[in-house]
Each structure stands twice: as structure tokens, then as C-alpha cells.
Residue frames as a rotation matrix with the C-alpha (Angstrom) as fourth column:
UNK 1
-0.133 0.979 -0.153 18.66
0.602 0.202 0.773 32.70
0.788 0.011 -0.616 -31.60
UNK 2
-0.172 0.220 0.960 19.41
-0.429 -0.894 0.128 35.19
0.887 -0.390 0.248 -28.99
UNK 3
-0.705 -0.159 0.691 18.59
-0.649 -0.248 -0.719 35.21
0.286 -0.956 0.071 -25.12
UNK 4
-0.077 0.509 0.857 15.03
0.012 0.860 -0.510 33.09
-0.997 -0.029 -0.073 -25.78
UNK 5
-0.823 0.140 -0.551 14.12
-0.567 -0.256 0.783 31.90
-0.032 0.956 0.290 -28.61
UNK 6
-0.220 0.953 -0.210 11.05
-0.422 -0.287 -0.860 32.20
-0.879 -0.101 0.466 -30.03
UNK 7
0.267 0.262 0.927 8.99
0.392 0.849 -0.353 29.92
-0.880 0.458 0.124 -32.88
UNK 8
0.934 0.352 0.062 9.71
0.156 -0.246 -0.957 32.31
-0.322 0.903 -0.285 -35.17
UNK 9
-0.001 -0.936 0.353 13.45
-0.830 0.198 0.521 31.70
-0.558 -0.293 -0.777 -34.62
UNK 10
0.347 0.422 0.837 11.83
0.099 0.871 -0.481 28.05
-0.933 0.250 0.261 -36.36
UNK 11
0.984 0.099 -0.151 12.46
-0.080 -0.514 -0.854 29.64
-0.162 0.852 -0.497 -39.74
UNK 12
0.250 -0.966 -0.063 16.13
-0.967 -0.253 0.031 30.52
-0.046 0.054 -0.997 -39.72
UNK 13
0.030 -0.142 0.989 16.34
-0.629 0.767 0.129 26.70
-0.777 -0.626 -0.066 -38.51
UNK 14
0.604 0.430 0.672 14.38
0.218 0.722 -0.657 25.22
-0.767 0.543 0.342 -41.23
UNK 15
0.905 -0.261 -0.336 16.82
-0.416 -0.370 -0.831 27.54
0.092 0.891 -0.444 -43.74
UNK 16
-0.197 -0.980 0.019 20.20
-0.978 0.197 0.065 25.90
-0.067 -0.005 -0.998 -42.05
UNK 17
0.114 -0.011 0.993 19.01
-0.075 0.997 0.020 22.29
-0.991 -0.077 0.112 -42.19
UNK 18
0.946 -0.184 0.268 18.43
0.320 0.389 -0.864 22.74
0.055 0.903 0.427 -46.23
UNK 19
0.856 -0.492 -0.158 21.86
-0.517 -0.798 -0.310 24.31
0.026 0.347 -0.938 -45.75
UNK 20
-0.278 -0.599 0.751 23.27
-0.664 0.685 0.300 21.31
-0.694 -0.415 -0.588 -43.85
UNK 21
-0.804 -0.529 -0.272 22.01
-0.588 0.776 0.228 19.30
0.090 0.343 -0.935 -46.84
UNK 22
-0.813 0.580 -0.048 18.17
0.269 0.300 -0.915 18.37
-0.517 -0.757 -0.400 -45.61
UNK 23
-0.792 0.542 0.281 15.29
0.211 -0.190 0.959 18.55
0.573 0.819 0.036 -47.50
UNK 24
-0.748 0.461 -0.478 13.61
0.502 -0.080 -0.861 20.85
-0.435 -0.884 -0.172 -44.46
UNK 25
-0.558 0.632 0.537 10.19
0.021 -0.637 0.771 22.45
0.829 0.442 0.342 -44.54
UNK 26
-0.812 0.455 -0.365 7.43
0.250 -0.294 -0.922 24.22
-0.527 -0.841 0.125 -42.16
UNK 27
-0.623 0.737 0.262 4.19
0.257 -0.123 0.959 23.99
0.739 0.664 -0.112 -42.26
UNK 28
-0.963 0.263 -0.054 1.38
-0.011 -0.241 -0.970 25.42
-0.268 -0.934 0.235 -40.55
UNK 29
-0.447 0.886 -0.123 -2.61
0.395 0.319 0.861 24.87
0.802 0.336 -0.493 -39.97
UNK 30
0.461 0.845 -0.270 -5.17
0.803 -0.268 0.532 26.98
0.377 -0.462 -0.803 -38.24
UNK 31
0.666 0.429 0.610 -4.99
0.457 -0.881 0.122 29.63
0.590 0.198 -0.783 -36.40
UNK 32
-0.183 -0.650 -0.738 -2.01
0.760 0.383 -0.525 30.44
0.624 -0.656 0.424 -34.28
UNK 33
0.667 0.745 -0.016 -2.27
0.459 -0.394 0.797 32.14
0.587 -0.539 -0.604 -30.58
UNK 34
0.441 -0.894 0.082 -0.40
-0.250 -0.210 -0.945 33.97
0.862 0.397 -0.316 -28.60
UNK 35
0.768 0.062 -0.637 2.04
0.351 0.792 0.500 32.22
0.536 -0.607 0.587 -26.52
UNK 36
0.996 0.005 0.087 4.15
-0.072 -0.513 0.855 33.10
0.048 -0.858 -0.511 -23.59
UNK 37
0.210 -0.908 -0.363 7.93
-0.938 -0.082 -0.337 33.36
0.276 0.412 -0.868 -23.45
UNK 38
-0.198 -0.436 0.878 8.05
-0.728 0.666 0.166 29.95
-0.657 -0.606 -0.449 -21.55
UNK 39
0.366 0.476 0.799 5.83
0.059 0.845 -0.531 28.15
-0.929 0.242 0.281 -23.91
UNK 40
0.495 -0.647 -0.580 7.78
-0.865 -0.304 -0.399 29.61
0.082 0.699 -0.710 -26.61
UNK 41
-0.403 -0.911 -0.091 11.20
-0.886 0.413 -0.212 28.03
0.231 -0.005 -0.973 -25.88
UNK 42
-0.127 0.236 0.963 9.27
-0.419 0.868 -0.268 25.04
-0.899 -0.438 -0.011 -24.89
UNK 43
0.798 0.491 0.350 8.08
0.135 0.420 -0.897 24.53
-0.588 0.763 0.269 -28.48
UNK 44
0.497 -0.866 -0.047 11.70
-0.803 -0.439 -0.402 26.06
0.328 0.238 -0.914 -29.73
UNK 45
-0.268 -0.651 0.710 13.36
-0.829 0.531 0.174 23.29
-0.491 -0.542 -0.682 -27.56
UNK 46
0.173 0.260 0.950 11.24
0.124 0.951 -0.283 20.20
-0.977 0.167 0.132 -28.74
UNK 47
0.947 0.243 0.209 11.79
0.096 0.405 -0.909 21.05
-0.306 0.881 0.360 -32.17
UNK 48
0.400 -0.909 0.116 15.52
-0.907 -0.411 -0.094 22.40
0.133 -0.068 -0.989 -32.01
UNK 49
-0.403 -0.605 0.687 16.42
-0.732 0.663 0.155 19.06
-0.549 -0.441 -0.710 -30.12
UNK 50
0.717 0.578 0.389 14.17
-0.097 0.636 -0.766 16.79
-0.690 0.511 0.512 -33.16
UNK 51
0.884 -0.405 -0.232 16.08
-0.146 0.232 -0.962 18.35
0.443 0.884 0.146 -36.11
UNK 52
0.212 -0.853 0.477 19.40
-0.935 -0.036 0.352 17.68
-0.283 -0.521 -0.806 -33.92
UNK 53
0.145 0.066 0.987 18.58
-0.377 0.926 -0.006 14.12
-0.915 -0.371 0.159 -33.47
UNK 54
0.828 0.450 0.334 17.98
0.232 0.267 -0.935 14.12
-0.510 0.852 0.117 -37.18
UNK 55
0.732 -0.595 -0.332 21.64
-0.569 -0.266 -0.778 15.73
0.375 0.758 -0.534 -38.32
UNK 56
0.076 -0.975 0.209 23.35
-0.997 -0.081 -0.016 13.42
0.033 -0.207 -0.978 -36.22
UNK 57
-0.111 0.612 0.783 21.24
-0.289 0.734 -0.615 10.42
-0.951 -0.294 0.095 -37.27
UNK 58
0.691 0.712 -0.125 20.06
0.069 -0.237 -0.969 11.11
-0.720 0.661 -0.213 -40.59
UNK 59
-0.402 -0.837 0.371 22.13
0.823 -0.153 0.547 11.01
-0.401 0.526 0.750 -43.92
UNK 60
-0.532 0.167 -0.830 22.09
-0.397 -0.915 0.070 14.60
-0.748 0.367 0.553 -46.14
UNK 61
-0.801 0.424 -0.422 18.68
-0.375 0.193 0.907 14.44
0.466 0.885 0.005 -48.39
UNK 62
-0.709 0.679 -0.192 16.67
0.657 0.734 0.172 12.96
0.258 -0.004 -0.966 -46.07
UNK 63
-0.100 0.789 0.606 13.15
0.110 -0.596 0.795 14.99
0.989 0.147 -0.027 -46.14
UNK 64
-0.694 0.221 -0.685 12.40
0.603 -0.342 -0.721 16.70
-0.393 -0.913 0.104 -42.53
UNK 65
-0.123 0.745 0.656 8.69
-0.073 -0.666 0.743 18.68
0.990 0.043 0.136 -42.11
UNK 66
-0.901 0.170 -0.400 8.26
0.326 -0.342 -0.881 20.67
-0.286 -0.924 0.253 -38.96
UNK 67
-0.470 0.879 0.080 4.23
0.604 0.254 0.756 20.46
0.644 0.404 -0.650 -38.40
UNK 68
-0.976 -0.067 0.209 2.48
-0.077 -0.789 -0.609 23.29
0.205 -0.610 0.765 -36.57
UNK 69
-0.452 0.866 0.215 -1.12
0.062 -0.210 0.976 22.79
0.890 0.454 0.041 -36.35
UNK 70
-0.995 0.097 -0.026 -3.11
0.005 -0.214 -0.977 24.75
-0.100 -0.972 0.213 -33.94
UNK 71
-0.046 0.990 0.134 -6.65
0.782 -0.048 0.622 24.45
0.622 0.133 -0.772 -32.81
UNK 72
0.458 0.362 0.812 -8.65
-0.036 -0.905 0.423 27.16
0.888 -0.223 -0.401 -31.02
UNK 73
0.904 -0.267 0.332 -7.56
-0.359 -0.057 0.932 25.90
-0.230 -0.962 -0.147 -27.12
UNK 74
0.560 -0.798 0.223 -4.35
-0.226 0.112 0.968 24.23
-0.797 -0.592 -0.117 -28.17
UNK 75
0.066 -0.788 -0.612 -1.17
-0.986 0.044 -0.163 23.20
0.155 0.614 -0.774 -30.96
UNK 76
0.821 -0.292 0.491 0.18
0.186 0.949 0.254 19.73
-0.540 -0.118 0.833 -32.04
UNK 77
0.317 -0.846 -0.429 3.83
-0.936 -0.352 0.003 20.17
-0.154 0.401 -0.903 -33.18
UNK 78
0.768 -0.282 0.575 5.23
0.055 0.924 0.379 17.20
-0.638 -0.260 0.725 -35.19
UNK 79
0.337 -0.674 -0.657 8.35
-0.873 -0.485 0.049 16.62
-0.352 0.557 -0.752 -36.88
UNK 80
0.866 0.219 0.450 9.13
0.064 0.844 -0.533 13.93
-0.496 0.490 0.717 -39.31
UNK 81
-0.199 -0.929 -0.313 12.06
-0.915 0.062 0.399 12.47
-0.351 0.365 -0.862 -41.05
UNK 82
0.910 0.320 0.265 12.63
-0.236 0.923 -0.305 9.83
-0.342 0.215 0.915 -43.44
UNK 83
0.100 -0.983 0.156 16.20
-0.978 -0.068 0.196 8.86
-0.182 -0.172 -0.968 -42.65
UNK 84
-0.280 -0.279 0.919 16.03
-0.009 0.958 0.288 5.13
-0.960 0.072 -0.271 -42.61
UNK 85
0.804 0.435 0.404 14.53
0.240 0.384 -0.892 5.16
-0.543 0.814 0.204 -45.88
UNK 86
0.770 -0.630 -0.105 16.95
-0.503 -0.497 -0.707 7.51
0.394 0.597 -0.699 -47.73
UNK 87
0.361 -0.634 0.685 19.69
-0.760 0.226 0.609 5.63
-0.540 -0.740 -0.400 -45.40
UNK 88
0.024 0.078 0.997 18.71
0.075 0.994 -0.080 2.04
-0.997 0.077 0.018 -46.76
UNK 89
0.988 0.154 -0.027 17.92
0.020 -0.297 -0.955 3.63
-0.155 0.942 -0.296 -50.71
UNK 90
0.745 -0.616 -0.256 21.83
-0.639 -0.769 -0.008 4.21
-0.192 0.169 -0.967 -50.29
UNK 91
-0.052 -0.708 0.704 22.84
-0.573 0.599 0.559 1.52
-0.818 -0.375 -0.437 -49.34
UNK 92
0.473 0.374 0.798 21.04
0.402 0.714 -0.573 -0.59
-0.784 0.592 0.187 -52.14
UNK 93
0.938 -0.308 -0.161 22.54
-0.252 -0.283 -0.925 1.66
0.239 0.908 -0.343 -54.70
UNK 94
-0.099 -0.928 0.360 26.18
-0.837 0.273 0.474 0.87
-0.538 -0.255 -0.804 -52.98
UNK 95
0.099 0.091 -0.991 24.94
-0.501 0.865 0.029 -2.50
0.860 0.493 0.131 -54.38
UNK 96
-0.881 -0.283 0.379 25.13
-0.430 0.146 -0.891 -3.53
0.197 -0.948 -0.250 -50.77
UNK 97
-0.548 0.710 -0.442 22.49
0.323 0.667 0.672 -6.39
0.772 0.225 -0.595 -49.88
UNK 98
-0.248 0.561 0.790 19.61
-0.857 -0.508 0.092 -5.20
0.452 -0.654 0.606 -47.94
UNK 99
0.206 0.763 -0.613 17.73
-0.387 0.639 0.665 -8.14
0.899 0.100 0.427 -47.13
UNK 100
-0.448 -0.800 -0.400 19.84
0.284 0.297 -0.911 -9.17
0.848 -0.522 0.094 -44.09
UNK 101
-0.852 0.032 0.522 19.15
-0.358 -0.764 -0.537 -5.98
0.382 -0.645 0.662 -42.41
UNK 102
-0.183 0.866 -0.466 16.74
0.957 0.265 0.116 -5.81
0.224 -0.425 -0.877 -39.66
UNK 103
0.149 0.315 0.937 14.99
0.167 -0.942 0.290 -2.77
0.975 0.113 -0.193 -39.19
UNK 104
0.848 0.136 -0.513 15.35
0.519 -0.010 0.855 -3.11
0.111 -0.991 -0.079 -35.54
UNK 105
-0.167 -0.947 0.274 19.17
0.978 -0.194 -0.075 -1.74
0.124 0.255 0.959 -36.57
UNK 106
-0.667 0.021 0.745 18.47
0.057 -0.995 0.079 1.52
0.743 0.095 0.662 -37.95
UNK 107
0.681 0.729 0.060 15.62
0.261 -0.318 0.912 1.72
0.684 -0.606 -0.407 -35.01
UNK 108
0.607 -0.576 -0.548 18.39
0.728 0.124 0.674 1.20
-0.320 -0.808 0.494 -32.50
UNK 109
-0.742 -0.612 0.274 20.66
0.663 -0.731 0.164 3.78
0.100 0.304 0.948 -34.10
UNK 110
-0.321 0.467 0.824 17.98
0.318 -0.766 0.559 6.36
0.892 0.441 0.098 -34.52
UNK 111
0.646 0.631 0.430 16.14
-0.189 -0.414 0.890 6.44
0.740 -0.657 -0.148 -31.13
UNK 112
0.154 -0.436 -0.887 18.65
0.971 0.235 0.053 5.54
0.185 -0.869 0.459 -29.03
UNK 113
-0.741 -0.568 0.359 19.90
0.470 -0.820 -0.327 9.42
0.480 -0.074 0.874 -29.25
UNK 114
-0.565 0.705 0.429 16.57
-0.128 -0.589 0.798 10.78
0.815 0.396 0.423 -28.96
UNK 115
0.437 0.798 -0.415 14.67
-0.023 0.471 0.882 8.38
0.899 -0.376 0.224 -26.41
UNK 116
-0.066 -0.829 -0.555 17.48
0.906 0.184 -0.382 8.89
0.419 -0.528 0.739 -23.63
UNK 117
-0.684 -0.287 -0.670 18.14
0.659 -0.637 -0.400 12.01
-0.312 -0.715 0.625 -21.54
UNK 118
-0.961 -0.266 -0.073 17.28
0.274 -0.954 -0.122 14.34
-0.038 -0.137 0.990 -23.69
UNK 119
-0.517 0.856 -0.029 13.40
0.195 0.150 0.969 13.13
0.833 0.496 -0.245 -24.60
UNK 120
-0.187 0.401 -0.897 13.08
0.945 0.323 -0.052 12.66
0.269 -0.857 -0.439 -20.99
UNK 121
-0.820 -0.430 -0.377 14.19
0.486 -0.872 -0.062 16.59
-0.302 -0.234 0.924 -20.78
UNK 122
-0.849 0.514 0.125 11.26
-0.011 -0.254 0.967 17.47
0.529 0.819 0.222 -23.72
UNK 123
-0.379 0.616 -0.690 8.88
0.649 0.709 0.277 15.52
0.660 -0.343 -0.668 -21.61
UNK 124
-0.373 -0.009 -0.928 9.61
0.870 -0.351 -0.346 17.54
-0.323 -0.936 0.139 -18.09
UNK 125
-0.791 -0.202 -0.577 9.02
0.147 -0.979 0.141 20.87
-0.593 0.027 0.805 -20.29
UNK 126
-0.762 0.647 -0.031 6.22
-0.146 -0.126 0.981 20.09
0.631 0.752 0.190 -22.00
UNK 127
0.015 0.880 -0.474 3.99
0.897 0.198 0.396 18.73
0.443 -0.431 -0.786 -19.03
UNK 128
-0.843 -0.492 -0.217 4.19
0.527 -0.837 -0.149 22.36
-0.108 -0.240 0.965 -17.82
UNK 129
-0.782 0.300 -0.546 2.10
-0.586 -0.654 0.479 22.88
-0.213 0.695 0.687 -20.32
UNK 130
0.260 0.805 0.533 -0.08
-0.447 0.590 -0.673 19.90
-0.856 -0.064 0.513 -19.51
UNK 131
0.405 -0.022 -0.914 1.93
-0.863 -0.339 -0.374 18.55
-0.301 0.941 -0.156 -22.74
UNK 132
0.443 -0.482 0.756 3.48
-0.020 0.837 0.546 15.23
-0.896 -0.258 0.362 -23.85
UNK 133
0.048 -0.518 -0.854 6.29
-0.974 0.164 -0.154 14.27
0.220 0.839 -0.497 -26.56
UNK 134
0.561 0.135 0.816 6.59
-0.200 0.980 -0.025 11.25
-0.803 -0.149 0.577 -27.61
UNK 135
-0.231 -0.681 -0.695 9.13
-0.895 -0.132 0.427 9.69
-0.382 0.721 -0.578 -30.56
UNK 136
0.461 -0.171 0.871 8.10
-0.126 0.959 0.256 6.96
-0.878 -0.228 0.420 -32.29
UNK 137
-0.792 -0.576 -0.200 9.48
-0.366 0.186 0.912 5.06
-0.488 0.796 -0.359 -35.65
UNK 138
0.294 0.477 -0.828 8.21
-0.904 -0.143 -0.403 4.59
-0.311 0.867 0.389 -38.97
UNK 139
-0.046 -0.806 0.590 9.71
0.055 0.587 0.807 0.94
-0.997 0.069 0.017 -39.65
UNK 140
0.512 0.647 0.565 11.08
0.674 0.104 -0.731 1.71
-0.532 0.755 -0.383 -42.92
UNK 141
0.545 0.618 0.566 10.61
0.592 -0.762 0.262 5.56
0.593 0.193 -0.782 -43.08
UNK 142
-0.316 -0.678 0.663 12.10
-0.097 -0.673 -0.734 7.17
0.944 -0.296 0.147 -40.25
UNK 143
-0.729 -0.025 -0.684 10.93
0.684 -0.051 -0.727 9.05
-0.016 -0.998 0.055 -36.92
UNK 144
0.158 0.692 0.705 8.06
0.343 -0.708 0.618 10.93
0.926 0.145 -0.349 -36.08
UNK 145
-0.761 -0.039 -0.647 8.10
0.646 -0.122 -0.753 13.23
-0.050 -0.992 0.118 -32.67
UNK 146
-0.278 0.832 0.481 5.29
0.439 -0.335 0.834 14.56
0.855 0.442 -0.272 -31.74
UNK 147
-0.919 -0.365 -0.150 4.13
0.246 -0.232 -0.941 16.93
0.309 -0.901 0.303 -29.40
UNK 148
0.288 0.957 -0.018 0.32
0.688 -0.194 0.699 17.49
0.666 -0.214 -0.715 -27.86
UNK 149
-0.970 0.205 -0.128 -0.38
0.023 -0.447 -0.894 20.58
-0.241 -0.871 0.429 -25.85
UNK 150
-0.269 0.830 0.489 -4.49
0.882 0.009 0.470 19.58
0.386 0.558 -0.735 -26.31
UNK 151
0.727 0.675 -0.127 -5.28
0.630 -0.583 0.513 22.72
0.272 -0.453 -0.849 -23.50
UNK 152
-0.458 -0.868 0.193 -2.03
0.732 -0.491 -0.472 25.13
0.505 -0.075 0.860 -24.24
UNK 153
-0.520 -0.193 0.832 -3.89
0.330 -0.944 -0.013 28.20
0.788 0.268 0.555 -24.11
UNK 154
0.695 0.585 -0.418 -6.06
0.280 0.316 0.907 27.33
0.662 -0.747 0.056 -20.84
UNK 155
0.736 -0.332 -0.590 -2.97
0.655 0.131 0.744 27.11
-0.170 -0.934 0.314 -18.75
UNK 156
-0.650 -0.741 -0.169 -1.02
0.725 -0.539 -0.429 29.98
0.227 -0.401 0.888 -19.69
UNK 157
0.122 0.462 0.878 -4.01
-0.364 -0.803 0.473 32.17
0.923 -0.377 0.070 -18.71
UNK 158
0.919 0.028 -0.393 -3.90
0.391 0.066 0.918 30.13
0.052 -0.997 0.050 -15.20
UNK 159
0.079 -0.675 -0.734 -0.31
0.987 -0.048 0.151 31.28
-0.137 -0.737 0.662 -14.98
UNK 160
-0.262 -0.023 0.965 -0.64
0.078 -0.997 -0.002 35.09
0.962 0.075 0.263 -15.58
């Protein structure tokens, strides 16, 4: 990805996750703007460190969509996985009783990685940008992470 990387660096990504086995995809809505090298890697980082969380979480197959969708002043970026499902679908074919399980399990496996150092990291680099991530769970389903920047394009004109 080079010295920074940059959203369109996002691509390549989305082609090694189906490579790793992922059923990855990108999608985009409205209009996109342009954005500065900081806010770049900022949006490069939060989604770089999602599909992470997801290959070292997540069994091969489970469905990952990286959401772009920008309005005129700003961008929500989410990213989605449905690991516990595909996780728990496996298990039942093992013949392996589900019913036991508490979902609180696979919650605790999944977000511990995520909700810990490095979310906190996502967090610091997004309010820059007046931004917030946030991770929550699908019980079920997976993980959604979402980012808001509602007034991106406001504050990189204040920092020129």
C-alpha cells in the first residue's frame, strides 16, 4: 500500500480477503469528495484494522461488505461481517449441539480483539476529523463497525 495509503488502496484489500477465502465486497453511495492525505489513511486505517479483526476472528466464507456512503458535507464508512453466523452454521453441520451455546461466547471472542487497544486507536484518529467508530454485534450475525465523519469536509477546509 506504499508510504500512505489511500481509499483506493480499499480495492486491492477487498481482492485479498476473497483471496484469503472471504466473501468481500465494496460498495459505494453518493457522491464522493476530495479528501486529504490524513483523512485518507484515517479511513484506510479503520477499515484495514475491521477486515483484520475479521481474518483473525472470522471462519473462511463468512460475507464482509465495506460501506462507503457519502453525503454532500460528510461519509459514513461501515463494515460488516457475518462470522458468528457462518461460525455457528458449521458447527451444526459438525452435528455439534448448538443450543447450549450462548451468544455471549462468540461475542466475547469477536470483540474482545477489536474493542481493546486497537478501537481505542480508530477512535483517537477519527475524532480529528470530528469522527467516531464504534463496533457493535449482531447477536447471531456478526459485527458491524461503523464510522461517522457527519462534518468531514468542513474540517479539512479549517485545516488548510
Amino acid at each position: 500500500a506504499g508510504v500512505s495509503s489511500r481509499i483506493s488502496d480499499i480495492d486491492a484489500l477487498i481482492i485479498a480477503y476473497r483471496e484469503f477465502g472471504f466473501n468481500a465486497e465494496l460498495r459505494t453511495e453518493g457522491e464522493p469528495f476530495e479528501l486529504d492525505e490524513g483523512a485518507e489513511l484515517c479511513l484506510y486505517k479503520i477499515v484495514f484494522e475491521s477486515l483484520e479483526n475479521i481474518r483473525k476472528h472470522c471462519p473462511q466464507g463468512t460475507s464482509i461488505t465495506v460501506d462507503f456512503s457519502w453525503v454532500p458535507e460528510g461519509l459514513q464508512v461501515l463494515v460488516k461481517d457475518n462470522g458468528i453466523e457462518v461460525a455457528n452454521r458449521a458447527r451444526t453441520s459438525l452435528g455439534e449441539i448448538v443450543e447450549g451455546y450462548d451468544v455471549s461466547d462468540d461475542v466475547d471472542a469477536l470483540v474482545a480483539q477489536i474493542d481493546g487497544a486497537t478501537l481505542s486507536a480508530l477512535r483517537e484518529r477519527a475524532s480529528l476529523y470530528e469522527g467516531n467508530v464504534e463496533a457493535t454485534s449482531i447477536p447471531g450475525v456478526g459485527f458491524t463497525v461503523s464510522a461517522i465523519f457527519p462534518t468531514l469536509k468542513a474540517v479539512m477546509e479549517q485545516a488548510r
